[in-house]
C-alpha positions in Angstrom: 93.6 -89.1 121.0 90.6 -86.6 121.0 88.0 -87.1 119.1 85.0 -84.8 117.7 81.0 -85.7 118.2 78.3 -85.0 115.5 75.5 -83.2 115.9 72.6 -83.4 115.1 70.4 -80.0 113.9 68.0 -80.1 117.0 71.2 -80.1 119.1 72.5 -77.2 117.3 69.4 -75.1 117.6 69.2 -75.5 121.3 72.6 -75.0 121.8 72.1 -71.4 119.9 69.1 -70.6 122.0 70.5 -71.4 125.1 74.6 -70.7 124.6 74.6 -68.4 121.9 77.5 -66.3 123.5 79.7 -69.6 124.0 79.0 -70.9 120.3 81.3 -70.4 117.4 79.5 -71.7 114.1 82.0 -71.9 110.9 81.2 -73.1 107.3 84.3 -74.5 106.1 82.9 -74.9 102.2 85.1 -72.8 99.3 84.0 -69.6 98.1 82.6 -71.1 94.9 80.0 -73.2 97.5 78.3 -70.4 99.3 75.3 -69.9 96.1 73.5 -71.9 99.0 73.4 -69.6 101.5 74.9 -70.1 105.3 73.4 -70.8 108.0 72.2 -67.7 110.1 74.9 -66.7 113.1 78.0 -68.3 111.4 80.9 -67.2 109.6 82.8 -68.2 106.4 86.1 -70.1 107.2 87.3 -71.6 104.4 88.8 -75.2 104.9 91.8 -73.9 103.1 92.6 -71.1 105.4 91.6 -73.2 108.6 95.9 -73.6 109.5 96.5 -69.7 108.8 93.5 -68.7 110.6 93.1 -71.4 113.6 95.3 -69.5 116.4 92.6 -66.5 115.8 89.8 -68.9 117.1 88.7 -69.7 120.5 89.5 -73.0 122.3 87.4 -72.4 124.9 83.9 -72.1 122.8 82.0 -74.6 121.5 83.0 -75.2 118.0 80.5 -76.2 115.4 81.7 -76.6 111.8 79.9 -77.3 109.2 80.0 -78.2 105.0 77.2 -79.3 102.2 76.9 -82.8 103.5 79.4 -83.1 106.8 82.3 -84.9 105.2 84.9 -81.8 105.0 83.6 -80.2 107.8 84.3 -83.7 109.5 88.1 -83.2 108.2 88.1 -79.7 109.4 86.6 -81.3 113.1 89.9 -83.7 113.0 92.6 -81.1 112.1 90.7 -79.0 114.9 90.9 -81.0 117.7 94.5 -82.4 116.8 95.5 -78.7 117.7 94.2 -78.3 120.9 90.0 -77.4 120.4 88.4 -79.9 123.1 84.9 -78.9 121.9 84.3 -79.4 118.6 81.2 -80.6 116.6 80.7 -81.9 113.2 76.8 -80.9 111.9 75.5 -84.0 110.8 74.5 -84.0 107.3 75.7 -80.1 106.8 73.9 -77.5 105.6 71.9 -79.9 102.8 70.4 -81.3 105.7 69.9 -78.0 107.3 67.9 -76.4 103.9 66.1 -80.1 104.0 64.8 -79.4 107.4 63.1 -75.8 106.3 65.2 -73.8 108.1 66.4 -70.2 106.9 69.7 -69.8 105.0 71.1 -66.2 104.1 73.4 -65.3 101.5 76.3 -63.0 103.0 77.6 -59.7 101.8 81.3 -61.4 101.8 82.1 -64.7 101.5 85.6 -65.2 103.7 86.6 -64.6 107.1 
């Protein structure tokens, strides 16, 4: 059985700086949850619409998800590397703990993928 790792937000920003071209960064949260902003370099994908949209993703990037506190995102992670992704990263504590930390949030001109 694979299994997904956590990450921690230090991780994620040096992974960003260093592997920005082999990173994919997806906020799995509902439409309704974006009035918080995402985190800058990711897109929208809707937890809902992972299984419609999941053969459009690379297997072969680094896959960071992320929610407002990490437990959907940690769902998403699951269903993710049960269909094949072998590197796929929860953010610990989502984007609450990202806003927490100071770090920049934008809002986006359209909220799905």
């Amino acid at each position: 059985m694979q299994v997904f790792r956590e990450i921690e937000i230090a991780e994620l920003l040096e992974l960003l700086e260093k592997e920005s071209n082999n990173v994919q960064l997806f906020d799995v949260r509902s439409d309704g949850e974006l009035y918080e902003g995402l985190i800058p370099g990711s897109a929208h994908l809707p937890m809902h619409s992972l299984p419609l949209k999941i053969n459009e993703l690379n297997k072969d990037k680094i896959t960071i998800l992320y929610c407002h506190v990490g437990v959907l995102s940690a769902r998403a992670c699951a269903y993710m590397t049960a269909n094949g992704f072998d590197y796929v990263h929860n953010l610990r504590g989502g984007i609450q703990a990202w806003a927490k930390s100071g770090l920049q949030l934008f809002m986006p001109a359209k909220v799905a993928v």
